[in-house]
MIDOSE-1310 file (N, C-alpha, C; in nm, 2 decimals, decimal comma, always signed):
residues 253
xxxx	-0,76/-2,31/+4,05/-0,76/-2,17/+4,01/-0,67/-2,16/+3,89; -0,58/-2,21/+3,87/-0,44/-2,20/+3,74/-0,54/-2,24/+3,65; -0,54/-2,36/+3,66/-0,58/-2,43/+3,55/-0,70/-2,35/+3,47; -0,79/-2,29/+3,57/-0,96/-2,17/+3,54/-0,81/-2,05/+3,40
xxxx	-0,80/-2,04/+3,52/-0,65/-1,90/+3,48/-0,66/-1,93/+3,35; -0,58/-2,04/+3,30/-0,53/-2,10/+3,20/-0,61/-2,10/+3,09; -0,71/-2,15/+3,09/-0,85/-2,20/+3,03/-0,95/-2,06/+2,98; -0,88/-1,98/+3,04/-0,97/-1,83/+3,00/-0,88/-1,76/+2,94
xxxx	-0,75/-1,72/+2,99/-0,62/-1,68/+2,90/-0,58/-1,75/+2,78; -0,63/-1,89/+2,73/-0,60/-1,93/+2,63/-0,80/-1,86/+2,52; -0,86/-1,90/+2,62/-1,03/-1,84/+2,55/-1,01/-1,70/+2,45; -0,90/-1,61/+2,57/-0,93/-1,48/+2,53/-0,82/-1,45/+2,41
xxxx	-0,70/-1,56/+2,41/-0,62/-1,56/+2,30/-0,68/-1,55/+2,17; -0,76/-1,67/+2,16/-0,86/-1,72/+2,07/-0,93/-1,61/+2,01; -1,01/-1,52/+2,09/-1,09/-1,44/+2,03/-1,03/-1,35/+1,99; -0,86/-1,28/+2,04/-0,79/-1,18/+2,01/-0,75/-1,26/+1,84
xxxx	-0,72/-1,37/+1,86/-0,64/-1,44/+1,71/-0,78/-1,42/+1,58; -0,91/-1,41/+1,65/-1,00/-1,43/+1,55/-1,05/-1,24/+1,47; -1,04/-1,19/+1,60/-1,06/-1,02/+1,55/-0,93/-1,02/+1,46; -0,80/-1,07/+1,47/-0,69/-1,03/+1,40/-0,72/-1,10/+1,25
xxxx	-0,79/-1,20/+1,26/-0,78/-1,28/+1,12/-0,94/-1,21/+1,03; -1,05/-1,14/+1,12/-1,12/-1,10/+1,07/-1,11/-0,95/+1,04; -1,02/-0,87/+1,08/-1,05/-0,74/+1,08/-1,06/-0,67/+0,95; -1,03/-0,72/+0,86/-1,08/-0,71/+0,71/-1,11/-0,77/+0,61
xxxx	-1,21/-0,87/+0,71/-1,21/-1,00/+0,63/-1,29/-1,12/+0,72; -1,31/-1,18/+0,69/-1,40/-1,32/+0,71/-1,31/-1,46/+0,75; -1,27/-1,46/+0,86/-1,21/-1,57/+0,92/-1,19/-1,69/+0,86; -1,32/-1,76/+0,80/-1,36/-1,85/+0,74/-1,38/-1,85/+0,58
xxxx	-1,34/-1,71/+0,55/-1,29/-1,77/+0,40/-1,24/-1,81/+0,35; -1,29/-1,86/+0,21/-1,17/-1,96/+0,12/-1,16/-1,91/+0,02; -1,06/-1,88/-0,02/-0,99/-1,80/-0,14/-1,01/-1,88/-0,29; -1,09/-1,81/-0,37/-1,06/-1,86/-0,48/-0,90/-1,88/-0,59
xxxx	-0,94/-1,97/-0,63/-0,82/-2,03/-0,73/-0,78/-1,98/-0,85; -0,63/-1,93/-0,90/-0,63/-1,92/-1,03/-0,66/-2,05/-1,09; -0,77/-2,06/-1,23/-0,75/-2,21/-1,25/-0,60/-2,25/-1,30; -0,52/-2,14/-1,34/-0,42/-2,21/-1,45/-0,29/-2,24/-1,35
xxxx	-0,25/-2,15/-1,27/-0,10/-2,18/-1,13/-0,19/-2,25/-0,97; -0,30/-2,24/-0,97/-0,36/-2,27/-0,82/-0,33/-2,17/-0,75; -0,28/-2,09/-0,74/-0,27/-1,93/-0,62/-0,37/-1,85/-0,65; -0,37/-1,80/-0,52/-0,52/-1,71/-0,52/-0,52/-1,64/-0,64
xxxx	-0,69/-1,62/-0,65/-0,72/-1,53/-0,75/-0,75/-1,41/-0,75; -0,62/-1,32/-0,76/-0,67/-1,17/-0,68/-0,72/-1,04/-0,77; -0,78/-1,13/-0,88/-0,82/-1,09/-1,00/-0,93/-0,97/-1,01; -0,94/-0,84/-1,07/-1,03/-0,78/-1,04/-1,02/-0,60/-1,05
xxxx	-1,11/-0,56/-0,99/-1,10/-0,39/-0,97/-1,14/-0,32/-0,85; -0,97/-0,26/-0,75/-1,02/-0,28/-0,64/-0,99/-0,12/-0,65; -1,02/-0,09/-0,45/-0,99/+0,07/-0,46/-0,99/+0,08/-0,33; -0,89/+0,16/-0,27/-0,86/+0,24/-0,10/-1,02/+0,31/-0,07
xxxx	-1,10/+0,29/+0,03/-1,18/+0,40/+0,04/-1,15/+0,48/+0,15; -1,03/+0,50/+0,21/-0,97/+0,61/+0,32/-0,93/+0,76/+0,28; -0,83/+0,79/+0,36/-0,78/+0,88/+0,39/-0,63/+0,90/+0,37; -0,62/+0,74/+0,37/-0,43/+0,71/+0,31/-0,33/+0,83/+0,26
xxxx	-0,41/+0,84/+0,07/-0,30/+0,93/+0,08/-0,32/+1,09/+0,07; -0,39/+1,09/+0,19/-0,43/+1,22/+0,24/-0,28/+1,25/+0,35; -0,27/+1,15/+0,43/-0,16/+1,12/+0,54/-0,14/+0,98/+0,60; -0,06/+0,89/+0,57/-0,05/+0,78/+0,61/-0,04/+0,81/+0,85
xxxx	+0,00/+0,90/+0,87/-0,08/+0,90/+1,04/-0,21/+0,95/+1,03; -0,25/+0,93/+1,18/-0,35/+1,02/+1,26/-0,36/+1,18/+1,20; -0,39/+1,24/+1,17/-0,43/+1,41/+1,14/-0,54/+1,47/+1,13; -0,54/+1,57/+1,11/-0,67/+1,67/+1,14/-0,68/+1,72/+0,99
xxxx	-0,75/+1,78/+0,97/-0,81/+1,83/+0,88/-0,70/+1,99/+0,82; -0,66/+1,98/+0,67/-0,55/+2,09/+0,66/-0,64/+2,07/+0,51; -0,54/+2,21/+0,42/-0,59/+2,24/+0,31/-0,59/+2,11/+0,19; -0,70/+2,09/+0,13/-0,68/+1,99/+0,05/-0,64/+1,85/+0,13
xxxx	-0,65/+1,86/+0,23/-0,64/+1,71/+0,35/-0,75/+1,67/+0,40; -0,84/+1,58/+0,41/-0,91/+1,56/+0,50/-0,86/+1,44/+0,62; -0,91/+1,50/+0,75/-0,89/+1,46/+0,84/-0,93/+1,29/+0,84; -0,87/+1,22/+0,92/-0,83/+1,08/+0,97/-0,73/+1,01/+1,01
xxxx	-0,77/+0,87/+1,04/-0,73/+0,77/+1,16/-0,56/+0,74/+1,09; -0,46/+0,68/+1,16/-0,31/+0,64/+1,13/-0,34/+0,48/+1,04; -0,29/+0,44/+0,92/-0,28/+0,35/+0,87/-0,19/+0,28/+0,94; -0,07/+0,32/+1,02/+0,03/+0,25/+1,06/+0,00/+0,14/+1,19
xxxx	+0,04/+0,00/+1,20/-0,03/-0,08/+1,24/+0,10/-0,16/+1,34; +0,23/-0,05/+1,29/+0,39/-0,09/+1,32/+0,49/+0,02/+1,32; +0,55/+0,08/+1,41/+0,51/+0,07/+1,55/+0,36/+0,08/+1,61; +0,37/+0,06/+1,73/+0,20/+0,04/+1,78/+0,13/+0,24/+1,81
xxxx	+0,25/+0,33/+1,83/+0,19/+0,47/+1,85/+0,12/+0,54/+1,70; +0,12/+0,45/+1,59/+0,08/+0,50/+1,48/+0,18/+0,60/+1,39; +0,30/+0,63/+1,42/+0,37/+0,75/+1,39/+0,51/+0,69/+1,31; +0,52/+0,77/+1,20/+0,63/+0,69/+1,10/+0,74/+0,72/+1,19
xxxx	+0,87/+0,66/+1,22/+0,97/+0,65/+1,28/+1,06/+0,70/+1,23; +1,08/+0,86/+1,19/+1,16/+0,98/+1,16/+1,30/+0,93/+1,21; +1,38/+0,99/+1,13/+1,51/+1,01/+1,23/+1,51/+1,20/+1,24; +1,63/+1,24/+1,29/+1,56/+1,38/+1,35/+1,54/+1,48/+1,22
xxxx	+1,65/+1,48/+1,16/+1,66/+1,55/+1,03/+1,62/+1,53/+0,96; +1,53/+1,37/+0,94/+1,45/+1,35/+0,86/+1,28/+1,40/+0,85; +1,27/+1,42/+0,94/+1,13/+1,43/+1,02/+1,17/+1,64/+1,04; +1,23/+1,67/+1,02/+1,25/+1,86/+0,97/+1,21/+1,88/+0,85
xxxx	+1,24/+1,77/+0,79/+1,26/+1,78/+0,59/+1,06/+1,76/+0,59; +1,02/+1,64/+0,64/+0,86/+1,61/+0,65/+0,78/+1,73/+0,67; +0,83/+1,79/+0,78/+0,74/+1,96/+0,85/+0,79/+2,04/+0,77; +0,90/+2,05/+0,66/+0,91/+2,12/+0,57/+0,82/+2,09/+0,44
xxxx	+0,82/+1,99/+0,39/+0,76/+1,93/+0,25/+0,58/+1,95/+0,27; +0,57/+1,96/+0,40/+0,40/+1,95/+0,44/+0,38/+2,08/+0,42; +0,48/+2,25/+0,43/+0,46/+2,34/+0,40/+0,43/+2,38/+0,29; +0,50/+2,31/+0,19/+0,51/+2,30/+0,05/+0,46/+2,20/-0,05
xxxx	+0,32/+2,16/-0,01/+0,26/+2,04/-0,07/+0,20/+2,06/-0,17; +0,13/+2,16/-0,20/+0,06/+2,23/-0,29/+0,19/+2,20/-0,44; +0,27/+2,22/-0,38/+0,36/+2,24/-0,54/+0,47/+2,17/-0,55; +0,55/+2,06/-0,44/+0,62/+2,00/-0,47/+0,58/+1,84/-0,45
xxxx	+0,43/+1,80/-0,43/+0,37/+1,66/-0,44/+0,43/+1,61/-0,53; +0,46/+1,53/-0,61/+0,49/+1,50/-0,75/+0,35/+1,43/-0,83; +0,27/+1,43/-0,78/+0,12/+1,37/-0,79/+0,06/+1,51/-0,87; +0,08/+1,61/-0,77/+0,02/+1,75/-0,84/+0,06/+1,76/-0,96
xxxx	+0,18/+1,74/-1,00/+0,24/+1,75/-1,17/+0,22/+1,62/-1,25; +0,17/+1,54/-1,20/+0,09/+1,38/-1,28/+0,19/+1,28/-1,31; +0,32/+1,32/-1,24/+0,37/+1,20/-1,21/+0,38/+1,06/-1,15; +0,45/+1,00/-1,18/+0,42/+0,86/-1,12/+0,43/+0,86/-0,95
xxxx	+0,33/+0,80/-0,91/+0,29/+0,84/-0,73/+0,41/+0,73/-0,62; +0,47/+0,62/-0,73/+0,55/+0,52/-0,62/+0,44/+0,42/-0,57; +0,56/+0,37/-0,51/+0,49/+0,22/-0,41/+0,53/+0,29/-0,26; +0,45/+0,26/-0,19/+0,31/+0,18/-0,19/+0,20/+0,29/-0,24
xxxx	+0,23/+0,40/-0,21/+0,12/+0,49/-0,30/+0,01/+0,48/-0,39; +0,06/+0,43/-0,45/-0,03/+0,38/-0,60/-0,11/+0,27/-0,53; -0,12/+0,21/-0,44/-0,22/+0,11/-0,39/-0,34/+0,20/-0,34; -0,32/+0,33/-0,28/-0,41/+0,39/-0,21/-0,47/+0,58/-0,24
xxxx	-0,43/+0,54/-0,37/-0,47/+0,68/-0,45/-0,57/+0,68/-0,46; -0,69/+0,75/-0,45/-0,81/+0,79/-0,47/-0,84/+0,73/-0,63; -0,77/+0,68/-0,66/-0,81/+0,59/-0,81/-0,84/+0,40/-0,79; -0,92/+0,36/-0,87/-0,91/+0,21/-0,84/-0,81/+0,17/-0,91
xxxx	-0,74/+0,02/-0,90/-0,62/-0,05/-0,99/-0,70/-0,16/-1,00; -0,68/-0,26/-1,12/-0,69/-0,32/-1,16/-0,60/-0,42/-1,16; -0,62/-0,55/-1,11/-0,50/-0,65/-1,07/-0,55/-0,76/-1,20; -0,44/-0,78/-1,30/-0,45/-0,88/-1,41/-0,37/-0,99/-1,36
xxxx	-0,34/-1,13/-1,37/-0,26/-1,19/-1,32/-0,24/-1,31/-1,46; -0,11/-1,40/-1,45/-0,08/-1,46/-1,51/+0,02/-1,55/-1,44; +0,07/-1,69/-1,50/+0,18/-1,77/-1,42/+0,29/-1,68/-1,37; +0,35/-1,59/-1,52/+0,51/-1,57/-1,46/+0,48/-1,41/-1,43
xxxx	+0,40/-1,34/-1,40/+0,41/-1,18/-1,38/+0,25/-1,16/-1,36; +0,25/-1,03/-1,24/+0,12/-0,98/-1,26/+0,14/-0,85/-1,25; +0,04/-0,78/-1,33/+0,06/-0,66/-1,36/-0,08/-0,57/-1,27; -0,06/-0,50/-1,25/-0,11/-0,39/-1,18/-0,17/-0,23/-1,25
xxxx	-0,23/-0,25/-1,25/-0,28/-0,08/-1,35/-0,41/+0,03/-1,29; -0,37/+0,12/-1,30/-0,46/+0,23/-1,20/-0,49/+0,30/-1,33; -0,64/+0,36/-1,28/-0,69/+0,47/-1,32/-0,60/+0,62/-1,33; -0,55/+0,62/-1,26/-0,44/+0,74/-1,24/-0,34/+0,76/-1,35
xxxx	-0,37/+0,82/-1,46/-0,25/+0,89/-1,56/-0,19/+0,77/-1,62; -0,28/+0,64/-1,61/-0,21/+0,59/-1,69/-0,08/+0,47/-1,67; -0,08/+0,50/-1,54/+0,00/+0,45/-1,44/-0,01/+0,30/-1,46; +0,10/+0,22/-1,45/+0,10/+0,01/-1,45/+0,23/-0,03/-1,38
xxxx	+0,24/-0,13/-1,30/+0,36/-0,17/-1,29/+0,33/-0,32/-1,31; +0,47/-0,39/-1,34/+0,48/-0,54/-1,33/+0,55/-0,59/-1,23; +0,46/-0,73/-1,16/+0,56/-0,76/-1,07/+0,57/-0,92/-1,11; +0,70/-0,92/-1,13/+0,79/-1,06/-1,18/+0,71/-1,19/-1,11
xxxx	+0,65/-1,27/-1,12/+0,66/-1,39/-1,03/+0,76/-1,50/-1,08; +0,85/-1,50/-1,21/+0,86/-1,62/-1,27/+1,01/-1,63/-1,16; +1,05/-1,57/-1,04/+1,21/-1,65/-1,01/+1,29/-1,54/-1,04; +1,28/-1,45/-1,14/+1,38/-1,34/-1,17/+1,45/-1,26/-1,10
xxxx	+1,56/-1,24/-1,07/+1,66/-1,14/-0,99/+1,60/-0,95/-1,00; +1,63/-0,89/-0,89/+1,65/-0,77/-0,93/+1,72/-0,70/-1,03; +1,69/-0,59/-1,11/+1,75/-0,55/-1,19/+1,94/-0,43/-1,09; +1,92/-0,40/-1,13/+2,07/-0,32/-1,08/+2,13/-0,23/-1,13
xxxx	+2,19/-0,14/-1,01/+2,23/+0,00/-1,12/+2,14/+0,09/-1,20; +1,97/+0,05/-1,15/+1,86/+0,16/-1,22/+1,81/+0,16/-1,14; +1,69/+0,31/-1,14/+1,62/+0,32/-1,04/+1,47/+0,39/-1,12; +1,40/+0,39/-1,07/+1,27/+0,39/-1,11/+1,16/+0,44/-1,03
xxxx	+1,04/+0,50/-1,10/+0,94/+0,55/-0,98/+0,85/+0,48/-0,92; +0,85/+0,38/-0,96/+0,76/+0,26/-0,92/+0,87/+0,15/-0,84; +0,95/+0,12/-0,86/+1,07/+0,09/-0,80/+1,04/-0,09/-0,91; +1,11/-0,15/-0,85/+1,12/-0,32/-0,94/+1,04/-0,40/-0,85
xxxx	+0,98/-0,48/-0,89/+0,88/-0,54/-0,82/+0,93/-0,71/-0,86; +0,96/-0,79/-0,76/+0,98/-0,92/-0,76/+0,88/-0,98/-0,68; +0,76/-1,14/-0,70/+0,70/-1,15/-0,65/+0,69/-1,29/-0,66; +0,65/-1,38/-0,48/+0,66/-1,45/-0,47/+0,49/-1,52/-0,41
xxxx	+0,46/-1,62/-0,38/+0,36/-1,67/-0,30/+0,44/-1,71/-0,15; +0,32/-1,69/-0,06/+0,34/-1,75/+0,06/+0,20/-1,83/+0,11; +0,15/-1,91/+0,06/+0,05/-1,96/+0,07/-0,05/-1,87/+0,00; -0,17/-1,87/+0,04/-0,29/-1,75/-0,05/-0,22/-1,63/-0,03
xxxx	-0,11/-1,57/+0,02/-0,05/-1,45/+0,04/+0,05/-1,38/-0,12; +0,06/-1,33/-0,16/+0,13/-1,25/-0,27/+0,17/-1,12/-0,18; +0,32/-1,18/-0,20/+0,46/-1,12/-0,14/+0,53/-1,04/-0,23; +0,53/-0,89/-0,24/+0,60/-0,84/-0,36/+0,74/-0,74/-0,28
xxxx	+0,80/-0,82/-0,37/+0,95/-0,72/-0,24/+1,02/-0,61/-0,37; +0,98/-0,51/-0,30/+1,03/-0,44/-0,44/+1,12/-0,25/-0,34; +1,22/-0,27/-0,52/+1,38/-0,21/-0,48/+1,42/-0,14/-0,58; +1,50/-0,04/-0,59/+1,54/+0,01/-0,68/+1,45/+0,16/-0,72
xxxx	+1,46/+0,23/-0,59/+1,38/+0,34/-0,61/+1,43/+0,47/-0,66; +1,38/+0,63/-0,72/+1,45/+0,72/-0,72/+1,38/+0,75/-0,57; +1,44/+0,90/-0,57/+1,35/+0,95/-0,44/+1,27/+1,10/-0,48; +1,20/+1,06/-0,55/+1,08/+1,16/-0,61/+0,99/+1,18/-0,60
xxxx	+0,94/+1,02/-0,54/+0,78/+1,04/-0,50/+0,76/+1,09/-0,30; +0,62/+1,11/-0,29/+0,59/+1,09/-0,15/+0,50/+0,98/-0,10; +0,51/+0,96/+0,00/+0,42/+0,85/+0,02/+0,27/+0,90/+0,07; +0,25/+1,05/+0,07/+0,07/+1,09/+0,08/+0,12/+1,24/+0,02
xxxx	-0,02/+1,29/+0,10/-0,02/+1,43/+0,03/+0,03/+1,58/+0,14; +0,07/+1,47/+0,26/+0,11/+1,53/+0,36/+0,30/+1,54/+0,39; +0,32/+1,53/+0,24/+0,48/+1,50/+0,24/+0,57/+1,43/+0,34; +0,52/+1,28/+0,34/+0,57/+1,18/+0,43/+0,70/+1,13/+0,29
xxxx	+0,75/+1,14/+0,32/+0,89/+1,08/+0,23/+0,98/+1,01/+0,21; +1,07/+0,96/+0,17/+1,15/+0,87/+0,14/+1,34/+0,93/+0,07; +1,38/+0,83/+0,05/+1,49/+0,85/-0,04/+1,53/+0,75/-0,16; +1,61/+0,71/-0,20/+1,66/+0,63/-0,31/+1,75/+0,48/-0,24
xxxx	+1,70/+0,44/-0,09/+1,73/+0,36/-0,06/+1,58/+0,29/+0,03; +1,49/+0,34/-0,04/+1,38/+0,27/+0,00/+1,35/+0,17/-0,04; +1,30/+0,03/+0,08/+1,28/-0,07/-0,01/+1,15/-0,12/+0,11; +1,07/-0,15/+0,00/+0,91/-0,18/+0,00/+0,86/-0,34/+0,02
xxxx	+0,83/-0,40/+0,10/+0,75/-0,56/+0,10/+0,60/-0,55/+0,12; +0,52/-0,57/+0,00/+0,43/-0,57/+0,04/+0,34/-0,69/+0,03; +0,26/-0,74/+0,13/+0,12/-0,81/+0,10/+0,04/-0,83/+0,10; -0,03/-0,88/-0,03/-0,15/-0,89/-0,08/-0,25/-0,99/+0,00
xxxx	-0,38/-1,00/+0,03/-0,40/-1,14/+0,09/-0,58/-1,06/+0,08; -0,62/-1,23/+0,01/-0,78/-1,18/-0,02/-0,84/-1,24/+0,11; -0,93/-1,15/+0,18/-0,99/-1,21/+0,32/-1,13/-1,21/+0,33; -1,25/-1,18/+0,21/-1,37/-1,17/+0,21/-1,39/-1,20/+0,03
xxxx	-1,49/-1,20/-0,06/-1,52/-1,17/-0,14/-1,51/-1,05/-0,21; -1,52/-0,92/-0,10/-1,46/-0,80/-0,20/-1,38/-0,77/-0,11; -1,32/-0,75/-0,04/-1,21/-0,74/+0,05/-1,07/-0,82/+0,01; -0,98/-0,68/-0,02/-0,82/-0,76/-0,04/-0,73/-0,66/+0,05
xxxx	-0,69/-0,74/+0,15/-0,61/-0,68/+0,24/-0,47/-0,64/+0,21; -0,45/-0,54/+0,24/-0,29/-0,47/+0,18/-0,17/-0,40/+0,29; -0,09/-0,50/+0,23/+0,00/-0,43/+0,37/+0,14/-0,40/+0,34; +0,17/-0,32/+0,37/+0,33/-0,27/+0,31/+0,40/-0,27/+0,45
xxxx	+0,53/-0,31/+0,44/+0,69/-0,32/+0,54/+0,77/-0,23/+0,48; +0,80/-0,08/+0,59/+0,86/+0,02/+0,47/+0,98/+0,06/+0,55; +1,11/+0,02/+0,49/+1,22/+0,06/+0,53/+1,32/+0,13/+0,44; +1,39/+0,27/+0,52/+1,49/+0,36/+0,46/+1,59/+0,37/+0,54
xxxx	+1,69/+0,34/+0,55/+1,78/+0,33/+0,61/+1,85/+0,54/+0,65; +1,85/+0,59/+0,55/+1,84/+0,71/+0,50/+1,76/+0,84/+0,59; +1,59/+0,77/+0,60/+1,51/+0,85/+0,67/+1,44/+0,82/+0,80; +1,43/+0,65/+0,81/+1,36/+0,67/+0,92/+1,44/+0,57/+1,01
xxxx	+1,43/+0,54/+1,10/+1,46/+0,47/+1,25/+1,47/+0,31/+1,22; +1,38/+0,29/+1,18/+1,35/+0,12/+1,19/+1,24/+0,09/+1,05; +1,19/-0,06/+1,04/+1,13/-0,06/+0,94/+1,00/-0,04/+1,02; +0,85/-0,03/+0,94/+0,75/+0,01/+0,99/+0,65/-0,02/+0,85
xxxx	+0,54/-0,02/+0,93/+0,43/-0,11/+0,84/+0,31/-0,05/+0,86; +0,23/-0,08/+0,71/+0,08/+0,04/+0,67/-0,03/-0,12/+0,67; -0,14/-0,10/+0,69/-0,25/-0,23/+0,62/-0,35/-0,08/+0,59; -0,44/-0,15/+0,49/-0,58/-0,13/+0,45/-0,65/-0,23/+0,42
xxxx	-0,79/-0,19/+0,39/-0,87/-0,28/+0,30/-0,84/-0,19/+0,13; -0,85/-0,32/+0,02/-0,90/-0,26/-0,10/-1,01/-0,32/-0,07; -1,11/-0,23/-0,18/-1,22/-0,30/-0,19/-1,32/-0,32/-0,34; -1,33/-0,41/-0,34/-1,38/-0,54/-0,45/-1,51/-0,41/-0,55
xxxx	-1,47/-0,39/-0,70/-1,61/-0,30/-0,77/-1,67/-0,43/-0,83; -1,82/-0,48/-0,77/-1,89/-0,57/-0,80/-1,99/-0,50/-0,95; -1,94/-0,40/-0,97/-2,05/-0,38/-1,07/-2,05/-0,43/-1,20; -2,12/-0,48/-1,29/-2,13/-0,60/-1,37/-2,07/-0,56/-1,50
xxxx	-2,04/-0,39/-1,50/-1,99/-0,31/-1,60/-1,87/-0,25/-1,59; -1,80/-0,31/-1,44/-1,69/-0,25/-1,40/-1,60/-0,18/-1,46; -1,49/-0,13/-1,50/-1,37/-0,16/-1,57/-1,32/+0,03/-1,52; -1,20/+0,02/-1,57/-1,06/+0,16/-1,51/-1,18/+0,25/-1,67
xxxx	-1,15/+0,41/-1,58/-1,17/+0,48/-1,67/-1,08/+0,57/-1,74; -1,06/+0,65/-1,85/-0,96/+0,66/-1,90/-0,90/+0,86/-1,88; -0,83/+0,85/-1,72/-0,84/+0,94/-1,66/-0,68/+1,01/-1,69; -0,73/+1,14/-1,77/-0,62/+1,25/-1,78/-0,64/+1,32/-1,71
xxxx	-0,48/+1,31/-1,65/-0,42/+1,38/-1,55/-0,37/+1,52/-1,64; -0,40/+1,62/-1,50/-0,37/+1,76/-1,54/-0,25/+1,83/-1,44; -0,17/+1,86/-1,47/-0,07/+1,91/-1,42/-0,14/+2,08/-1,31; -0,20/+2,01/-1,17/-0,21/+2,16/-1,08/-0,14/+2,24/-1,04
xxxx	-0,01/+2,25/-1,03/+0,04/+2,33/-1,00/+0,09/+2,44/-1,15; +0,10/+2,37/-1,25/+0,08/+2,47/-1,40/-0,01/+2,48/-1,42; -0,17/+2,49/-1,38/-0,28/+2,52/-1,35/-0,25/+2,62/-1,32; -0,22/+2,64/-1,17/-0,24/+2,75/-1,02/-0,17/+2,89/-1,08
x	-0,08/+2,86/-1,18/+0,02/+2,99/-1,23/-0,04/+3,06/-1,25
């Protein structure tokens, strides 16, 4: 009977390890190659098709929100890990979304943000840096691969982006934030001691899995973690379109 025990508890491991390695993506794929460094080629024009930054939780349907599922994949209740006073300021900023998003005024949206804006980005890559560029206002950031240190003593809306390989994985640990952006449109928030790890990992043909480790010492409890799919524009004429941003809340006056 153990041994039966054993032999099905390891069966069901198996299939739980294989839903985990497929859930956005194809178990058995093989990642194509940069030809010029050998690391994946995560080359292309991808885009969030969620809800993300509508609300990175679970929610219902509110003005200019559409309703959906929690991106959060860490902790397991789905729910960003507020500290108390932080999480007053959240139910405050959600009152006041309309006009203090910084997205509404066509500012720069932050990391991880900018992975899941209703805009596609375009991932260019090279040996010592790859750059990142969205449809959105014009928006790029670079992230270092060549070995380089953090910068220091600046802060920035996109924050500093240092990037390493972990096998076909692209590891971007990035620091140096102000605290201006939000992380949706539901006024989930941050401060100027936010610091972001995100990774990239191609798991289908048009499928690039994305996952951010988001810790503030400042707002929330513990660190806590987002995944999505991007997803791959196969069209043979692809390319970012050249989208001006309009300032809505100098609109709404």
């Amino acid at each position: 009977m153990m041994n039966r025990w054993i032999m099905t508890a390891a069966a069901a491991g198996a299939v739980l390890l294989s839903v985990s390695v497929s859930a956005y993506g194809q178990s058995n794929y093989v990642v194509p190659k940069a030809a010029w460094e050998g690391h994946a080629d995560l080359q292309g024009i991808w885009q969030a098709k969620n809800t993300a930054n509508d609300d990175l939780e679970k929610h219902k349907a509110a003005q200019g929100i559409a309703a959906g599922n929690s991106f959060i994949v860490d902790p397991k209740d789905g729910k960003i890990p507020y500290l108390p006073a932080a999480l007053a300021k959240r139910k405050a900023n959600f009152e006041k979304r309309a006009t203090e998003d910084s997205v509404n005024h066509c500012f720069m949206p932050g990391v991880p943000r900018l992975a899941y804006l209703p805009y596609p980005i375009q991932i260019i890559q090279t040996p010592k840096y790859i750059v990142i560029v969205s449809e959105y206002a014009h928006v790029y950031r670079t992230i270092y691969t060549d070995g380089s240190k953090h910068l220091e003593g600046l802060d920035y809306w996109n924050g500093d982006s240092r990037g390493h390989w972990e096998g076909d994985t692209l590891v971007v640990d990035v620091t140096a934030f102000n605290d201006q952006t939000w992380l949706d449109k539901s006024g989930d928030y941050h401060s100027d001691q936010l610091h972001v790890v995100e990774r990239y990992t191609r798991t289908a043909p048009d499928i690039l899995t994305y996952e951010a480790t988001i810790e503030d010492p400042k707002v929330y409890s513990k660190p806590w973690k987002i995944s999505m799919p991007l997803h791959l524009d196969k069209a043979p004429n692809a390319r970012l379109m050249e989208y001006e941003c309009q300032d809505l809340v100098e609109q709404g006056k």
